[in-house]
C-alpha positions in Angstrom: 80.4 112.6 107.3 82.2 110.2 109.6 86.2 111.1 109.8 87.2 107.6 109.6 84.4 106.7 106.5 85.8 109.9 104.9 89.7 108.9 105.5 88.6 105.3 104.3 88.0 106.7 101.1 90.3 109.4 100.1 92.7 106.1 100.5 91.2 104.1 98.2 91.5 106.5 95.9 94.7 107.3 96.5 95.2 103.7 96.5 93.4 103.5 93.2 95.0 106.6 91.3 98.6 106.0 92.6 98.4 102.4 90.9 97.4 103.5 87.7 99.5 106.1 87.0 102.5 104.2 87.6 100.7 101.3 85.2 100.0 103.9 82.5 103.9 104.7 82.7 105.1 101.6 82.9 102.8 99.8 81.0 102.2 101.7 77.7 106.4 100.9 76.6 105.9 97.3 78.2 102.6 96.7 75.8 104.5 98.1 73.1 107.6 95.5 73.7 105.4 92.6 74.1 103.5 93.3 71.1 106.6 93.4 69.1 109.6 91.8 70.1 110.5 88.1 69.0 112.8 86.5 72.0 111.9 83.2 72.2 110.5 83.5 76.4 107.8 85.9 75.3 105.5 83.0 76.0 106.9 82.8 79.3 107.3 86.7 79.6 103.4 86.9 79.0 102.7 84.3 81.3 104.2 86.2 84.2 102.1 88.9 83.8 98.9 87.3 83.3 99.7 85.1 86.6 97.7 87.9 88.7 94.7 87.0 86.7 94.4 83.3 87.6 96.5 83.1 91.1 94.4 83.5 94.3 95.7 87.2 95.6 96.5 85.0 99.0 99.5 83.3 96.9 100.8 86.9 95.9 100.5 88.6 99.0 101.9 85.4 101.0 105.6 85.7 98.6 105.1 90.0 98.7 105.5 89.3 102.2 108.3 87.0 102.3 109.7 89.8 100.0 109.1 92.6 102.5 110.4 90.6 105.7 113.5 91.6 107.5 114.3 87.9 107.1 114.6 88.0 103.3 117.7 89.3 102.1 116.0 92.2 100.4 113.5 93.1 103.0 116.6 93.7 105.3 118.5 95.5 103.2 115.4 98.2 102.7 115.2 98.4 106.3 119.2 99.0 107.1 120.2 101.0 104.0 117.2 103.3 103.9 114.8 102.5 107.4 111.8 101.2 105.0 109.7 98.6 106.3 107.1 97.7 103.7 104.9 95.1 104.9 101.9 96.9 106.8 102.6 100.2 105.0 100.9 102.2 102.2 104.1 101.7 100.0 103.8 98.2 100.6 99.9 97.8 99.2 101.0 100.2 96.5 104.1 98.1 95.1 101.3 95.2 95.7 98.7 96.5 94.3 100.4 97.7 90.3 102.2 94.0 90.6 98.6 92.7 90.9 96.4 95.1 88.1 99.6 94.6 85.7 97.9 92.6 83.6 94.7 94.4 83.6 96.8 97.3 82.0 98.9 96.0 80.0 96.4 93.3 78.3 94.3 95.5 76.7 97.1 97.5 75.3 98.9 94.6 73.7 95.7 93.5 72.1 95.2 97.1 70.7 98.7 97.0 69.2 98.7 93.9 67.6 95.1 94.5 66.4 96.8 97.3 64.1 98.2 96.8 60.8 101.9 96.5 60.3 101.9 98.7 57.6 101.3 101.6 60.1 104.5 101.0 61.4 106.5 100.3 58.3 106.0 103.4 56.7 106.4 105.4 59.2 109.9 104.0 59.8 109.9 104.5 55.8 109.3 108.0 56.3 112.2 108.4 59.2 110.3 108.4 62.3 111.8 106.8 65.5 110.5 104.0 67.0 109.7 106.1 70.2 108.0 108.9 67.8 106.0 105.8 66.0 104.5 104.6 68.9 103.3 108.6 70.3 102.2 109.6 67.2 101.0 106.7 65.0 100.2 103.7 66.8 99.0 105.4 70.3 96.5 107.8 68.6 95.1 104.5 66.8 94.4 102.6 69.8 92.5 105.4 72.5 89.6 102.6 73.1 91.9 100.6 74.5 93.9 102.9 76.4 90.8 104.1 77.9 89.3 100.3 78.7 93.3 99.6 80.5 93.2 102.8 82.7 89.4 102.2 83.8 89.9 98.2 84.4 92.9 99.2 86.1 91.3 101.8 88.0 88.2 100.0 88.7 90.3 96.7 89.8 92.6 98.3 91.9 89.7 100.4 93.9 88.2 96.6 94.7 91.2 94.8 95.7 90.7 92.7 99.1 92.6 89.9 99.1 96.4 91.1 98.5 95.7 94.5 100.5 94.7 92.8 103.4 97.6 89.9 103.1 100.6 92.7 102.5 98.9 95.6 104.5 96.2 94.5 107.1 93.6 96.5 108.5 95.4 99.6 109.6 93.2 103.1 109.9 94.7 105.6 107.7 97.4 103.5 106.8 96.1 100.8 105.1 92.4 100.5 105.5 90.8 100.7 102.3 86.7 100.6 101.4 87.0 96.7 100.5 88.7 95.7 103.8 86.3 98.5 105.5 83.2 96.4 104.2 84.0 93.0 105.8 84.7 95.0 109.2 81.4 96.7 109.0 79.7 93.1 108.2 81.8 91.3 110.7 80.4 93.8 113.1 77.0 93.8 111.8 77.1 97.5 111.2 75.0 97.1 107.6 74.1 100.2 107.3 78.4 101.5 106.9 78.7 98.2 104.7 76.6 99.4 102.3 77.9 102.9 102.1 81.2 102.0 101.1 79.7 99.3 99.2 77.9 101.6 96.9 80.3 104.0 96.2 82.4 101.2 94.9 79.4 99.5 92.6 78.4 103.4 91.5 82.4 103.7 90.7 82.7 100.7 88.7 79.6 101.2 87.4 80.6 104.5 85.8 83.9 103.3 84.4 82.3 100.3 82.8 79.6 102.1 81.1 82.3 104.8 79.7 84.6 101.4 78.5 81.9 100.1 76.6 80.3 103.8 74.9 83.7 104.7 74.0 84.2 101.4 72.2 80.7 101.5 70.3 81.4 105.3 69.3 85.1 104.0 68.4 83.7 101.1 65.9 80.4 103.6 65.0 83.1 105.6 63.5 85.3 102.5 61.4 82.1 102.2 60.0 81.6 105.1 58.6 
């Protein structure tokens, strides 16, 4: 196998993995305060994250960069209290890349939640239980479809992304080069046959997680049934 094919990969899936464990952590207790609370800018709190789903990833990646400069106050402070530059790094596409798939996470969660009855919560508060034990043992156990469907769209979305990797990070090789942006080289270069390796790894991948989304669900509702 081809070093650089090989390298391509392992950081897209580092790419991949890396965003949706940080998504998982931050998005299960975010789903769960969404769901639930009552301040009057939820509407505008749930428009924020679902911004990613409508905005062209050029728009995102154009203000992650004003972000990351050295002329914006906060890029310049990264860079002269701790060295970090973020634009054109890993770290960079990384912070980009769980801003981006946040809604792909956390949307299927907060429908899951609010899908349940209140009643589940009620009396386990009735019985004593914390909110923090509520939501582990009662309300997460009750919703696995959809925490399964959140990690593999996050997964699978995050493995794809083009647009904001190549805005925040560019076409670095074994920095930033991952299978999407590898593609349009190998076009660009009329080099079909590389194209459509990495190509097919990524429809086989998504391919995989979708099927395993939609045969947990039918078990899942197979099972209310019963």
């Amino acid at each position: 196998m081809d070093p650089q094919f090989a390298q391509t990969l392992w950081l897209t899936l580092k790419l991949a993995v890396s965003t949706t464990v940080i998504l998982v952590v931050i998005g299960l207790p975010f789903a769960y305060w969404v769901a639930y609370t009552k301040v009057r800018i939820k509407p505008l709190i749930e428009a924020l994250v679902s911004m990613p789903m409508v905005l062209p990833p050029s728009v995102i990646g154009y203000y992650m960069l004003v972000i990351y400069s050295p002329r914006n106050w906060f890029g310049d402070w990264l860079g002269r209290a701790f060295d970090v530059r973020l634009a054109f790094s890993f770290e960079g596409i990384l912070i980009a890349s769980v801003i981006f798939s946040l809604p792909f996470m956390v949307q299927p969660l907060h429908n899951g939640l609010r899908a349940l009855p209140d009643s589940l919560r009620e009396a386990s508060y009735t019985l004593g239980k914390s909110k923090m034990i509520t939501f582990f043992r009662v309300l997460l156990p009750n919703i696995k479809p959809s925490v399964i469907t959140a990690v593999a769209l996050t997964f699978a979305h995050s493995i794809g992304e083009f647009g904001i990797v190549l805005m925040v990070g560019g076409n670095m090789p074994g920095e930033t080069r991952v299978a999407s942006i590898a593609i349009y080289d190998e076009v660009q270069a009329l080099n079909f046959d590389a194209a459509n390796q990495y190509a097919l790894i990524l429809f086989l991948i998504s391919l995989v997680l979708l099927t395993t989304i939609y045969s947990v669900n039918k078990k899942y509702d197979t099972w209310r049934m019963m």
